[in-house]
C-alpha positions in Angstrom: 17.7 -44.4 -18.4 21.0 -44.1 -16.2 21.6 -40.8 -14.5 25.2 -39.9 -14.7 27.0 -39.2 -11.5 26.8 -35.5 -10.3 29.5 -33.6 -8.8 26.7 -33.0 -5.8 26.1 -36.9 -5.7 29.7 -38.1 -6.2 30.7 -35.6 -3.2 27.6 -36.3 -1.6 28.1 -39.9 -1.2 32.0 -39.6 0.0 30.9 -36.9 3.1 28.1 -39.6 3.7 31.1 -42.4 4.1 33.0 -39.9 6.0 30.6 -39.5 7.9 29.3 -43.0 8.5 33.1 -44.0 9.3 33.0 -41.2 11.9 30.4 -42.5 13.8 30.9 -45.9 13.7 34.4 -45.6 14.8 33.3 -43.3 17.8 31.0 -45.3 18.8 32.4 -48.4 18.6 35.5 -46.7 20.8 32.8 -45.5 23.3 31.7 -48.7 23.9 35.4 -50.2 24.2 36.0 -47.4 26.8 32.6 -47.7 28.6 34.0 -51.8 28.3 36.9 -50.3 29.8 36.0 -47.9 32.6 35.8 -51.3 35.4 38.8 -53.2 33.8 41.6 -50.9 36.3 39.4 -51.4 39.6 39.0 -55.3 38.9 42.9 -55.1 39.1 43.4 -53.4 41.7 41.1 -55.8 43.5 42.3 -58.4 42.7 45.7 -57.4 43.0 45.3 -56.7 46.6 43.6 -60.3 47.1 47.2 -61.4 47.1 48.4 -59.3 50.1 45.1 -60.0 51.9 46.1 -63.6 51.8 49.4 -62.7 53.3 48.1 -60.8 55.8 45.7 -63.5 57.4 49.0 -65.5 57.3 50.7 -63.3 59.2 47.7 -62.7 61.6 47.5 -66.8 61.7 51.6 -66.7 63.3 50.9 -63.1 64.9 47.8 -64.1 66.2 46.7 -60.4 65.7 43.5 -59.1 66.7 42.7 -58.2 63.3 41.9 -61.3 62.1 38.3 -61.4 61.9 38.1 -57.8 60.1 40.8 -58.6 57.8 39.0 -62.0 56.9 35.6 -59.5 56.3 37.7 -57.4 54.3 38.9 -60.4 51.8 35.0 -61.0 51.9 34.1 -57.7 50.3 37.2 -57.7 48.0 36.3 -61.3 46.7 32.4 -59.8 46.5 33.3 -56.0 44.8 30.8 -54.9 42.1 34.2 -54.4 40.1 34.6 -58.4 40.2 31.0 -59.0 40.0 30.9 -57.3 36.7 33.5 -60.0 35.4 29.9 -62.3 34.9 28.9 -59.9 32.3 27.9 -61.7 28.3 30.9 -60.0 27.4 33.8 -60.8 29.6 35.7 -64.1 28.1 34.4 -68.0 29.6 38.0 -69.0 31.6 38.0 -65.4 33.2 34.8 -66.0 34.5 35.1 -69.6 35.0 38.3 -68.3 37.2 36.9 -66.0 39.3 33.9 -68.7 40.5 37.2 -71.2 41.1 38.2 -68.2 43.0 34.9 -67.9 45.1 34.8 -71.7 45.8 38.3 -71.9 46.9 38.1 -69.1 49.1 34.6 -70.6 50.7 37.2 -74.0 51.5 39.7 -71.5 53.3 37.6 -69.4 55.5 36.0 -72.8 56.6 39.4 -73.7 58.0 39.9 -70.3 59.0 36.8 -70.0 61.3 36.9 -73.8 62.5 40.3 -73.3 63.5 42.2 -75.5 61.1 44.6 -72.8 60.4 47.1 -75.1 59.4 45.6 -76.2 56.6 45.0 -72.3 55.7 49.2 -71.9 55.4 49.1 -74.9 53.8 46.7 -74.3 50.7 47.1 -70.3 50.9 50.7 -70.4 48.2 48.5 -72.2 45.7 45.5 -70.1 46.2 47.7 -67.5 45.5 49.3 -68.4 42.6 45.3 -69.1 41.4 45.3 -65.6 42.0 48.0 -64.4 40.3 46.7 -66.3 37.1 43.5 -64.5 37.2 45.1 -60.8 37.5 47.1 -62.3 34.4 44.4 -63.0 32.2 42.4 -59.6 33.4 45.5 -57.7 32.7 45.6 -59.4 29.2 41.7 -59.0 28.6 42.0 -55.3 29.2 45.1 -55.2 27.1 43.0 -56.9 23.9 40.3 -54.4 24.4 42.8 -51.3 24.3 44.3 -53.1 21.1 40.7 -53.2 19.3 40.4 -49.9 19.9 43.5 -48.9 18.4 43.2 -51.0 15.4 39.4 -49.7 15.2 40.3 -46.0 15.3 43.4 -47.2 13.2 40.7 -48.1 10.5 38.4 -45.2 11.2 40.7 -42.6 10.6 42.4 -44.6 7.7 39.2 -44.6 5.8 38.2 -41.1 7.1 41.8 -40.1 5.4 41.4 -41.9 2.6 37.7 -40.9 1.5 39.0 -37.0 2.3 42.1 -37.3 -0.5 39.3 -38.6 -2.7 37.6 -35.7 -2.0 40.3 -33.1 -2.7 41.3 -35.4 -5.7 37.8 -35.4 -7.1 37.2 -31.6 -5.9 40.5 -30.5 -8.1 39.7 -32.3 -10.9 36.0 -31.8 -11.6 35.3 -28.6 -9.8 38.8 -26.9 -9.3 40.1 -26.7 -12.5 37.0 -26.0 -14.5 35.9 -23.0 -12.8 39.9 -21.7 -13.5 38.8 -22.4 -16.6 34.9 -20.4 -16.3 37.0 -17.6 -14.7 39.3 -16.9 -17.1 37.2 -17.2 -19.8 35.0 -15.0 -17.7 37.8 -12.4 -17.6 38.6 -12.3 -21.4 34.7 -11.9 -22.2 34.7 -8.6 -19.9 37.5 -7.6 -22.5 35.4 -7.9 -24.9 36.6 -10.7 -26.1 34.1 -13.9 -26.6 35.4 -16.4 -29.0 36.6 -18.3 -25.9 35.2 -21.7 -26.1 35.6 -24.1 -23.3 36.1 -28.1 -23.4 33.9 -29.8 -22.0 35.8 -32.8 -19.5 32.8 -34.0 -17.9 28.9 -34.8 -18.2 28.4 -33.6 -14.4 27.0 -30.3 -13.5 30.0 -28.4 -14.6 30.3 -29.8 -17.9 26.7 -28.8 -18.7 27.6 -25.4 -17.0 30.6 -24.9 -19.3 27.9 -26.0 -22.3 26.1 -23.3 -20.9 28.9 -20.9 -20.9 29.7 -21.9 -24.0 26.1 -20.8 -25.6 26.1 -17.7 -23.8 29.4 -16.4 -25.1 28.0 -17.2 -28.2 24.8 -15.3 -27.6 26.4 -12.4 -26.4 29.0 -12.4 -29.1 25.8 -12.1 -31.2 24.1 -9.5 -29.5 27.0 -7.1 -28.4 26.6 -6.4 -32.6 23.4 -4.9 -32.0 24.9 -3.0 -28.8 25.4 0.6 -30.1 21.9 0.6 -31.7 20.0 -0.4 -28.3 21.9 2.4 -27.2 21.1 4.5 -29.1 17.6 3.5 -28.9 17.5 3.8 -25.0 19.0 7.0 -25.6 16.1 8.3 -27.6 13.9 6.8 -25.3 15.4 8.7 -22.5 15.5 12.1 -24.5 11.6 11.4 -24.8 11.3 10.9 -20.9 13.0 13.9 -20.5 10.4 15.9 -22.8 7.6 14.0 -20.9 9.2 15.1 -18.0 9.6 19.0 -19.0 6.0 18.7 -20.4 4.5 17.2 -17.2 6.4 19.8 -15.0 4.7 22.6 -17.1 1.4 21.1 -17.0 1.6 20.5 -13.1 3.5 24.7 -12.4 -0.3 25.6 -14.2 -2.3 23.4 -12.4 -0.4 24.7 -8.8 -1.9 28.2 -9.1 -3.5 30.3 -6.8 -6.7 30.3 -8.5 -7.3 27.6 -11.2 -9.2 29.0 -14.2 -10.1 27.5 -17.8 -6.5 28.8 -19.1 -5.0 27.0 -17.0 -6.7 23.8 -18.5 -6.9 24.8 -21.6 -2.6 25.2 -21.2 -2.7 21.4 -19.6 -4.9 20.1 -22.5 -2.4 22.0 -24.9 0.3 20.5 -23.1 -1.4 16.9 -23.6 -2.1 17.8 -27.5 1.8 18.0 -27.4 2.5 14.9 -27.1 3.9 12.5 -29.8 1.3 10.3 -31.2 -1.9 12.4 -29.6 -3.7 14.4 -32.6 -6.8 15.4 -30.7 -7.6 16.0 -26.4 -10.8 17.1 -25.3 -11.4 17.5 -22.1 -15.0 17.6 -20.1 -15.7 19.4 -16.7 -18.6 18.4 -15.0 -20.8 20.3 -12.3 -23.9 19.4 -10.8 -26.8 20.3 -13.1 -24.6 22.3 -15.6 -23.4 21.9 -19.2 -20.1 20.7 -19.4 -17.5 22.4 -20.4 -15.5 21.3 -23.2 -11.9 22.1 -24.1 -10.8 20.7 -27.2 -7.0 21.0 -28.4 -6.3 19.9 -31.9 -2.7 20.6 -32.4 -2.9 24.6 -33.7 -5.6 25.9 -31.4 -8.0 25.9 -28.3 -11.4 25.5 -29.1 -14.3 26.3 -26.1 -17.2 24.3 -27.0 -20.4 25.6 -25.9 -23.1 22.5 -24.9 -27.1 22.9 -25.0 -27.7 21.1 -21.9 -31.1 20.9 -20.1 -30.5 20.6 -16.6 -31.7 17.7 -15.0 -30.5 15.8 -11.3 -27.2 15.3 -11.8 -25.8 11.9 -10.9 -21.9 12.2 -10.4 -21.1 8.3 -10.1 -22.6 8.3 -13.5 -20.6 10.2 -15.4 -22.6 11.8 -18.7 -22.2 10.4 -22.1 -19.6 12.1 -24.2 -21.3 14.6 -26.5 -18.6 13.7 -29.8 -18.6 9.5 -30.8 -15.2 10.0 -33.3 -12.4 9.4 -30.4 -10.5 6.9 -30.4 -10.2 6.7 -26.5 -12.4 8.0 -24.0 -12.0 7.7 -20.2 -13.9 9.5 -16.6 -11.6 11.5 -14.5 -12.5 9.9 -11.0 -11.5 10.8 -7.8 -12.6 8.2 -5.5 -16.1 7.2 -7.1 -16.9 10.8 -8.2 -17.1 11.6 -11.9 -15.4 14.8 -12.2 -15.3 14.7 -16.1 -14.1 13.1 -19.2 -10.6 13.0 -21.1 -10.7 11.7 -24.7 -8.0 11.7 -27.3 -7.2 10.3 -30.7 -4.0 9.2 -32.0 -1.6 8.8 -34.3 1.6 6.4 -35.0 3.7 6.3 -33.0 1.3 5.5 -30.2 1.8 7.7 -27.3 3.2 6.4 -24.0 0.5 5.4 -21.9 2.1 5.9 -18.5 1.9 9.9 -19.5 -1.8 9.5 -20.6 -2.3 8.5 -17.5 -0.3 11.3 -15.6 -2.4 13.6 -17.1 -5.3 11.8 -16.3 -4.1 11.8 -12.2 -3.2 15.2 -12.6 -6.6 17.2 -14.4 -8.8 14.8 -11.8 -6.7 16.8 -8.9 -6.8 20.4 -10.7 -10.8 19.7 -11.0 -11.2 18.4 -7.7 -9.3 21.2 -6.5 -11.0 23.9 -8.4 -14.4 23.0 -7.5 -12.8 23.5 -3.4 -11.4 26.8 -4.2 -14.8 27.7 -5.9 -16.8 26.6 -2.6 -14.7 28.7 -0.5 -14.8 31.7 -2.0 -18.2 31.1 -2.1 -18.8 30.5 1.3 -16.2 33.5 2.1 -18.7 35.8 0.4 -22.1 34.1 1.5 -20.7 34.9 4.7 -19.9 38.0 4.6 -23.6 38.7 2.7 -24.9 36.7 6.2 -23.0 39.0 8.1 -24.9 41.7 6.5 -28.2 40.3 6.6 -27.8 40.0 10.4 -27.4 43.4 10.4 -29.8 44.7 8.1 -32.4 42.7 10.4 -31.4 43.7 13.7 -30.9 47.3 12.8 -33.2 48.8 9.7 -36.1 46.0 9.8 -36.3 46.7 13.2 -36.8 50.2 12.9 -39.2 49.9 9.8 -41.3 47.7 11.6 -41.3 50.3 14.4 -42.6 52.6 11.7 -45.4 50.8 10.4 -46.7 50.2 13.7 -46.3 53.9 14.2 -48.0 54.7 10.9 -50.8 52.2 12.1 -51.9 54.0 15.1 -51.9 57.2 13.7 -54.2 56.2 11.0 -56.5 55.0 13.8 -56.2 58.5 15.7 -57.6 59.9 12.7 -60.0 57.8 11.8 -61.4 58.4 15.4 -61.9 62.2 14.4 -64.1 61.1 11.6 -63.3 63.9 9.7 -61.3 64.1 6.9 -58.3 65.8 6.2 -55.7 66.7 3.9 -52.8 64.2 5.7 -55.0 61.3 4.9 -53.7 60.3 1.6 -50.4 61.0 2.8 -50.5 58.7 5.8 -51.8 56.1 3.4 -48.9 56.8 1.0 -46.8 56.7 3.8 -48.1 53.2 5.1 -48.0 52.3 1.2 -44.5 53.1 0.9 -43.3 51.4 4.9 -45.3 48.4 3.5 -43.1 48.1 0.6 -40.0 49.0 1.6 -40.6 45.8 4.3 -41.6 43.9 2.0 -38.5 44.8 0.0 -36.0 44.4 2.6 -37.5 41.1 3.8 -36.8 40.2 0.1 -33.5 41.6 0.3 -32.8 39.1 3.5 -33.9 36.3 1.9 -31.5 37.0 -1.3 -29.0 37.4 1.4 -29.0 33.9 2.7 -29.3 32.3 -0.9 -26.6 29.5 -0.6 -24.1 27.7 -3.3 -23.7 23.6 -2.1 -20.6 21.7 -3.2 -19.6 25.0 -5.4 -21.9 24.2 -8.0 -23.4 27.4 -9.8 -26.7 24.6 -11.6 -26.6 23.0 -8.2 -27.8 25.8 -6.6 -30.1 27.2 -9.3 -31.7 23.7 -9.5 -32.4 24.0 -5.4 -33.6 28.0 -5.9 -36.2 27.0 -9.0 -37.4 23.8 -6.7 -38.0 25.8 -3.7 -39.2 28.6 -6.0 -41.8 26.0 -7.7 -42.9 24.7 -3.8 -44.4 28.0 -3.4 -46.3 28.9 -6.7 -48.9 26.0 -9.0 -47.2 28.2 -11.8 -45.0 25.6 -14.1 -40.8 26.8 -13.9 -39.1 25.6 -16.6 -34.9 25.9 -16.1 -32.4 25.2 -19.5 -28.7 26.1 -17.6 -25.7 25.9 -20.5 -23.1 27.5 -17.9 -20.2 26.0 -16.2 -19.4 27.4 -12.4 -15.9 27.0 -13.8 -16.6 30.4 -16.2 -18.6 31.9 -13.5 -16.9 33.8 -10.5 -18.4 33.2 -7.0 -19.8 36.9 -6.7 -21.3 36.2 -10.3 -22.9 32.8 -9.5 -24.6 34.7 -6.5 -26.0 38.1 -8.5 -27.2 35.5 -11.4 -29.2 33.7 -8.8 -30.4 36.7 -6.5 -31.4 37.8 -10.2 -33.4 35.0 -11.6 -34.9 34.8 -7.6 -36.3 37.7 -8.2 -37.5 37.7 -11.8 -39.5 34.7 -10.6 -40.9 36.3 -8.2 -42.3 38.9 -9.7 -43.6 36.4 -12.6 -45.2 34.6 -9.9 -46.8 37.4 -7.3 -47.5 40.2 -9.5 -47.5 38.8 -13.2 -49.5 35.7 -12.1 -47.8 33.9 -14.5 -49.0 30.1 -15.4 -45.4 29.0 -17.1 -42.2 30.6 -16.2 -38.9 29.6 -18.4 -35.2 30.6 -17.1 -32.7 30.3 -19.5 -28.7 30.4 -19.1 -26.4 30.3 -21.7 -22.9 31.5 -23.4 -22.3 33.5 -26.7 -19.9 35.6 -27.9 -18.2 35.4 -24.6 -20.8 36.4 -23.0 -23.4 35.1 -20.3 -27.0 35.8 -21.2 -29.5 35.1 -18.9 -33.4 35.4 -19.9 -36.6 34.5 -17.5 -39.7 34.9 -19.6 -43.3 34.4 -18.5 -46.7 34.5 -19.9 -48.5 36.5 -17.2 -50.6 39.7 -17.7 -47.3 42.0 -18.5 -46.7 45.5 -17.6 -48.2 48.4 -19.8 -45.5 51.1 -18.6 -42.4 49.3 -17.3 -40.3 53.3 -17.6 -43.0 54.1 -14.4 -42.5 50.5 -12.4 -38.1 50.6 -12.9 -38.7 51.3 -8.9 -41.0 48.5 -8.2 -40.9 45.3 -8.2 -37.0 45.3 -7.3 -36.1 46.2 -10.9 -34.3 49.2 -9.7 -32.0 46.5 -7.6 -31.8 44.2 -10.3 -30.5 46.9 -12.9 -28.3 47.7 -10.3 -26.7 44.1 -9.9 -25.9 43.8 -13.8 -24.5 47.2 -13.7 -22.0 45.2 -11.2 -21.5 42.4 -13.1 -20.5 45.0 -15.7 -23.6 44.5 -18.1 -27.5 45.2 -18.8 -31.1 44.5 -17.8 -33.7 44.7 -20.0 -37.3 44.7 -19.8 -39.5 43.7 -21.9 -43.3 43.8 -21.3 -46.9 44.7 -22.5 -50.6 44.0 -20.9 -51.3 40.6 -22.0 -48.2 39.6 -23.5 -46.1 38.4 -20.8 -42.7 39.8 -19.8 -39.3 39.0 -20.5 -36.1 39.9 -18.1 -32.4 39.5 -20.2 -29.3 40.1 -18.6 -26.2 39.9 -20.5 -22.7 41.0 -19.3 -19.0 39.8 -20.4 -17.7 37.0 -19.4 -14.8 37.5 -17.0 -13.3 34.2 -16.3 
């Protein structure tokens, strides 16, 4: 099928003539002038032939002395490249046919002229001459032609050149010109609002299909400008609606920035998140290292804490635990890097909520909890060194000194057994050694408690590492069922809960000789209740052993943490240890 002609093409193919004319006209004048550049010499050589003719006349009647160089002068005239060049394919047949006349005749003259028939030389030198003259004639009129071709070639060069140009601004005007006047104004009257403007269409070049084109889109816009005011007013809404997001995610992110993160401060970010248009339900799961999670679930009117029976097991954190509801709609981890830090579900309603701000909130509860369980380790670490500080001291001062004592109390027990005779100090000095013996014993328990540590801020991380070094040391069977969160438990709780349990176990395992020991950890009523129990062979008066054992230290430490001990116990039976205090965070 034939193309029509483009504007492109049409213009295309006149700058190619212009251009072909160009160079064919510039180089056909550089070769005229290269044709060119020997023409003037050739004249002036042969120009001066004539007087050199004259003058070995002259020298003939003069009998100069000069007569030999000036006949080796006529030589290298007759002989000059310039003339020689008059052989070329492109000088004309009688010019060339001329100049070898030329050569013989002068070969017939200098034979007179060197075998002294110089005579004959005057004689024949008017018509050699005049042969001469002829010749500068005809290579006046051959360089003459060539200047006239050149003329009449850049004549024609240029003609075309000018004629293919008004073409051009012809062609230009009427195709390109004058439709685009048109495209312009009927551009100006459509930013008036204005866009009944249809254009004719003069051509079926590029421009014509560009006015088409025009033509549609005033019509399109025509159409759609009706519809203006409403996507206004829609982007308008849409932008009120960022601006909320905006406000919401501002609040959410000034209670995530404070000083020391607590569950109000994401159970205020999960409120925020509830908030939203379209979300009915958040919840929103913490995980820590062999802990329960802990669950905050917002359902428009109120903040629930949700409770988890968890058994605590190794704790995998790139795999993050299944999600203990199946009735959300959407469910996702909270990463940070390949870490699980916890679980965000939601459930929603129409209109569906913007999922950019789902995801905010996502980004933004993944920091808080990342950054909460740092905060958590370094208070921790704060206090574990401080309670390190004190062991050190403890150990270099008062263990020192008691084990000064027992080894005082030892050899004073052997200067009286040397007397062989008994006496009313013994049982004392027994008691005495008795009482040393426990209160090293004590202390060296009270060192170790010291240097109990907390890894990665995890409160079930480090009670899982306690129970398994605990278990290393005893065939007794330790059973562990943690249901807190470090997130509800302060650092100098997490550390009196495990110095607690330490020692419970302890005393299941050295004095109760208990087969199965069971440590339980759990929430209610806003309160943490903590319970070791253990079948060994009990204690039948526990009101005369509240100063053994360390139960006068533990009773002490849940008087800190602002609640009870209680001991339970009889021969036989077992024992059960509960603490149970208020939950402060």
């Amino acid at each position: 099928m034939h193309k029509p002609m483009t504007v492109t093409g049409t213009i295309g193919r006149a700058m190619s003539l212009v251009v072909v004319l160009a160079i064919a006209t510039i180089g056909y004048a550089f070769v005229l002038l290269m044709a060119t550049l020997n023409d003037a010499e050739a004249l002036n050589v042969a120009g001066s032939m004539r007087m050199q003719n004259y003058r070995l006349a002259h020298d003939i009647q003069t009998q100069s002395h000069d007569f030999s160089s000036h006949i080796l002068l006529f030589e290298r005239s007759i002989y000059s490249p310039s003339l020689k060049a008059l052989q070329g394919w492109s000088v004309p047949n009688d010019i060339t046919q001329d100049y070898y006349q030329l050569i013989h005749r002068w070969h017939e003259l200098k034979y007179w002229l060197v075998n002294g028939q110089r005579e004959n030389y005057l004689l024949a030198m008017p018509e050699y001459v005049s042969k001469i003259d002829a010749f500068v004639f005809k290579l006046q009129n051959y360089s003459e032609q060539k200047w006239q071709q050149l003329a009449w070639a850049g004549g024609l060069g240029l003609g075309g050149i000018l004629i293919t140009s008004l073409f051009v601004v012809i062609y230009v005007r009427r195709e390109i010109v004058a439709p685009l006047s048109a495209l312009v104004n009927a551009s100006e009257q459509m930013q008036a609002n204005v866009f009944s403007v249809p254009l004719r269409v003069v051509s079926e070049n590029e421009l014509g299909m560009l006015t088409r084109t025009f033509n549609r889109m005033a019509q399109e816009l025509h159409a759609r400008y009706r519809t203006l005011e409403q996507a206004v007013d829609e982007k308008t809404r849409r932008l009120q609606k960022a601006n909320q997001s905006l406000e919401l995610l501002y609040h959410s992110s000034s209670q995530l920035t404070a000083s020391r993160i607590s569950t109000e401060n994401f159970s205020s970010v999960v409120a925020d998140m509830a908030s939203i248009e379209g979300v009915s339900a958040v919840k929103l799961e913490i995980y820590n290292q062999g802990e329960a999670p802990l669950v905050i679930v917002r359902q428009k009117a109120q903040v629930e804490y949700k409770s988890v029976s968890f058994v605590a097991t190794p704790f995998d954190s790139h795999k993050p635990m299944e999600d203990i509801e199946s009735t959300w709609a959407f469910s996702e981890s909270l990463l940070m890097g390949e870490q699980s830090l916890g679980r965000l579900s939601w459930n929603v309603v129409l209109p569906c909520p913007d999922s950019a701000l789902i995801e905010s909130f996502k980004s933004m509860l993944s920091r808080a909890i990342y950054y909460n369980r740092a905060q958590r380790q370094a208070e921790q670490l704060l206090l574990l060194k401080e309670r390190g500080a004190i062991a050190r001291e403890l150990h270099d001062s008062l263990a020192q000194s008691l084990s000064y004592l027992k080894i005082q109390v030892a050899l004073l027990k052997k200067q009286a057994r040397k007397k062989a005779v008994a006496s009313a100090a013994d049982p004392i000095i027994d008691e005495l050694d008795s009482a040393l013996a426990d209160a090293y014993t004590q202390l060296r328990e009270l060192l170790t408690t010291f240097r109990l540590s907390i890894g990665e801020g995890s409160f079930g991380g480090a009670l899982q590492s306690m129970i398994a070094q605990l278990q290393e040391q005893t065939s007794a069977k330790i059973g562990l069922n943690n249901a807190l969160s470090s997130m509800t438990l302060a650092a100098h709780e997490q550390v009196h809960l495990l110095q607690l349990v330490r020692e419970a176990v302890l005393n299941a395992v050295k004095h109760a000789h208990a087969s199965h020991i069971d440590v339980d950890c759990r929430e209610e009523d806003h309160h943490v209740i903590v319970t070791i129990n253990d079948d060994g062979i009990g204690m039948k008066d526990i009101t005369s052993k509240m100063h053994h054992f360390g139960l006068a230290i533990m009773h002490e430490r849940a008087e800190r943490l602002g609640g009870t001990l209680a001991v339970v116990s009889a021969l036989g039976e077992g024992c059960r240890v509960t603490v149970r205090y208020p939950r402060s965070v």
